[in-house]
C-alpha positions as CSV (number, residue, x, y, z in Angstrom):
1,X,0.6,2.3,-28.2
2,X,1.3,0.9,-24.5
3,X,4.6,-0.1,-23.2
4,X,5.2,-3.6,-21.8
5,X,5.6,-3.8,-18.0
6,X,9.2,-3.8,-17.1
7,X,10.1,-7.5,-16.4
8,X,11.9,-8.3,-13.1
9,X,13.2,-12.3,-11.4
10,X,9.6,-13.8,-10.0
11,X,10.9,-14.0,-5.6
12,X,11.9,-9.8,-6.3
13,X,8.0,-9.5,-6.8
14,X,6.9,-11.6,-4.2
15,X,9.7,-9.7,-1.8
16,X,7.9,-6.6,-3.2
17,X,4.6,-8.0,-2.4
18,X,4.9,-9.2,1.2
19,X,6.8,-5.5,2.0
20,X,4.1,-3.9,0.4
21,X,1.2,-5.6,2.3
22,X,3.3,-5.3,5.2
23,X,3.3,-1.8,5.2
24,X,-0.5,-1.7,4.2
25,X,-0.6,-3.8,7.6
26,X,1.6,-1.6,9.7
27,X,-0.4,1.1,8.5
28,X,-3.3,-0.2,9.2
29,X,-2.3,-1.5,13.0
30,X,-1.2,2.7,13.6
31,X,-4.9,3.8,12.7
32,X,-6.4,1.1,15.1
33,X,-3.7,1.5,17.5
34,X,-4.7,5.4,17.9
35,X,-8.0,5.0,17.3
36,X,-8.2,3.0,20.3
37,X,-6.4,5.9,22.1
38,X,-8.4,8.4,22.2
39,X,-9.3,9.3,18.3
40,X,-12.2,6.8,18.3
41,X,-14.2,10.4,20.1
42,X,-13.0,12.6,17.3
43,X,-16.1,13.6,14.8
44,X,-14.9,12.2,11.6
45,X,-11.7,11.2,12.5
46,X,-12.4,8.6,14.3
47,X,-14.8,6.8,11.9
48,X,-12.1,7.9,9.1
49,X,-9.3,6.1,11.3
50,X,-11.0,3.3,11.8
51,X,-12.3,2.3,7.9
52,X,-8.5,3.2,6.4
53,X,-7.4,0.7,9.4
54,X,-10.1,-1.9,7.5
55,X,-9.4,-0.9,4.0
56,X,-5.8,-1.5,4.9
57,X,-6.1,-4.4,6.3
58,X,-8.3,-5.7,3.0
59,X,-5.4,-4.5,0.6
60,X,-2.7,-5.9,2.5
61,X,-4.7,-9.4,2.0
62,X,-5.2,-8.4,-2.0
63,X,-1.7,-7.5,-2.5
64,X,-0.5,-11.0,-0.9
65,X,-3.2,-13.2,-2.2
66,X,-4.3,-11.4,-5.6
67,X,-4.1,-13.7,-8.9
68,X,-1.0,-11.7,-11.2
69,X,-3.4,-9.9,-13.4
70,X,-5.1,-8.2,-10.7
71,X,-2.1,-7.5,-8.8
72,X,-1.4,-4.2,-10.9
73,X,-5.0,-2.6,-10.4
74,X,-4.9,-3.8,-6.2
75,X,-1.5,-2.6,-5.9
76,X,-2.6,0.9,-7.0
77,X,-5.6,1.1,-4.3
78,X,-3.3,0.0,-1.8
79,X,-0.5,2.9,-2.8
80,X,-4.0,5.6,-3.8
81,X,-5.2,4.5,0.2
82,X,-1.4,5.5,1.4
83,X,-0.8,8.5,0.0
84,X,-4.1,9.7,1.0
85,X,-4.2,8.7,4.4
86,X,-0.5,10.4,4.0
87,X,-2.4,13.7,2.4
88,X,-4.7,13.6,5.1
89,X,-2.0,13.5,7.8
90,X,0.0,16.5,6.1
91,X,-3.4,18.5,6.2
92,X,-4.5,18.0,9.5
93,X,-0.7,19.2,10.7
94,X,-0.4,21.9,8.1
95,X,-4.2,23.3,8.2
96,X,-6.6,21.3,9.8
97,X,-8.9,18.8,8.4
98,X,-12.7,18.6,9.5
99,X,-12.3,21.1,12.1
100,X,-9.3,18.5,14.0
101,X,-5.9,20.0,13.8
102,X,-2.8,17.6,14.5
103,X,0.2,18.0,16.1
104,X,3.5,17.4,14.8
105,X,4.4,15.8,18.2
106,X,1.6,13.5,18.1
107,X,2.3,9.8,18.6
108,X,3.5,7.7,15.7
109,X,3.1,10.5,13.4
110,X,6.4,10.2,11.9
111,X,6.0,6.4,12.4
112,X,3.2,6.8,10.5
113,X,4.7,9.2,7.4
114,X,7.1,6.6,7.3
115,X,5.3,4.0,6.4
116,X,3.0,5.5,4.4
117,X,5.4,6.8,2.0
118,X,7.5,3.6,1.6
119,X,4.5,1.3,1.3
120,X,2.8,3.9,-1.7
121,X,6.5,3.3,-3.3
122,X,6.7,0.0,-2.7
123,X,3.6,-0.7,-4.1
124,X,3.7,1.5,-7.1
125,X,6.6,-0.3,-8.3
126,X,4.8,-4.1,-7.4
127,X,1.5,-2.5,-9.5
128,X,4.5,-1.6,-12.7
129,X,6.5,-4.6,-12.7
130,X,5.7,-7.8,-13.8
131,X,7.5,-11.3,-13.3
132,X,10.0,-12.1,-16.2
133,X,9.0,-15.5,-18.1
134,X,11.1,-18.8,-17.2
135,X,13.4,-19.6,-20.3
136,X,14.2,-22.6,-21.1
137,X,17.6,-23.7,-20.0
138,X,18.4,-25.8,-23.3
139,X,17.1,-23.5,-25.9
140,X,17.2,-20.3,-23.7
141,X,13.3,-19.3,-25.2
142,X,10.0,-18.6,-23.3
143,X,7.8,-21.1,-23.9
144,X,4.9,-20.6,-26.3
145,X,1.6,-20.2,-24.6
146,X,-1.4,-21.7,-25.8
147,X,-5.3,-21.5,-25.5
């Protein structure tokens, strides 16, 4: 037995949605940003920078422009794409990932952690939500849906 989606005012979603493609965006522009700089030449990450800066970029659009029932499932890629990019990040620092190591000085890194942990909980909590159904102001009920 599922639980209904917690119900929240239709413009907090929308706020939710433009922060959380925003953040998909802002993400996105880092990657591109450094990949430009310098990690374009780095053996798989380079080509790795450059697709989550596409993939990013992709979500962002879904998250704004997706119909409401496939907001949850898009919102969840966009949040899985974050916190892996932000996995990926924490490895490279901590132990090295594909034979590159990162530097916890490096440019934007903290930028970068930033954003990708506010835009996965941003958009977890768009992909769990759902807008709450106009009442009627007379008879304060829903209205009945049909066909």
């Amino acid at each position: 037995m599922s639980r209904p989606r917690p119900e929240v005012p239709g413009p907090l979603l929308v706020v939710g949605r433009i922060v959380g493609a925003g953040l998909l965006g802002a993400g996105a522009g880092i990657h591109l940003y450094l990949w430009d700089a310098g990690y374009d030449e780095i053996p798989w990450i380079g080509p790795l920078f450059l697709l989550q800066s596409i993939a990013a970029t992709f979500l962002g659009i879904g998250v704004l422009v997706a119909p409401a029932h496939w907001l949850p499932p898009v919102a969840v890629l966009g949040a899985v794409l974050q916190l892996g990019t932000l996995g990926g990040l924490a490895l490279s620092v901590w132990v090295g990932l594909f034979g590159f190591s990162e530097s916890p000085e490096a440019s934007l890194l903290w930028q970068s952690v930033w954003v990708e942990a506010v835009g996965a909980a941003v958009l977890v909590c768009v992909a769990v939500v759902r807008p709450r159904e106009r009442t009627d102001p007379r008879t304060g009920r829903r209205p009945v849906r049909t066909g």
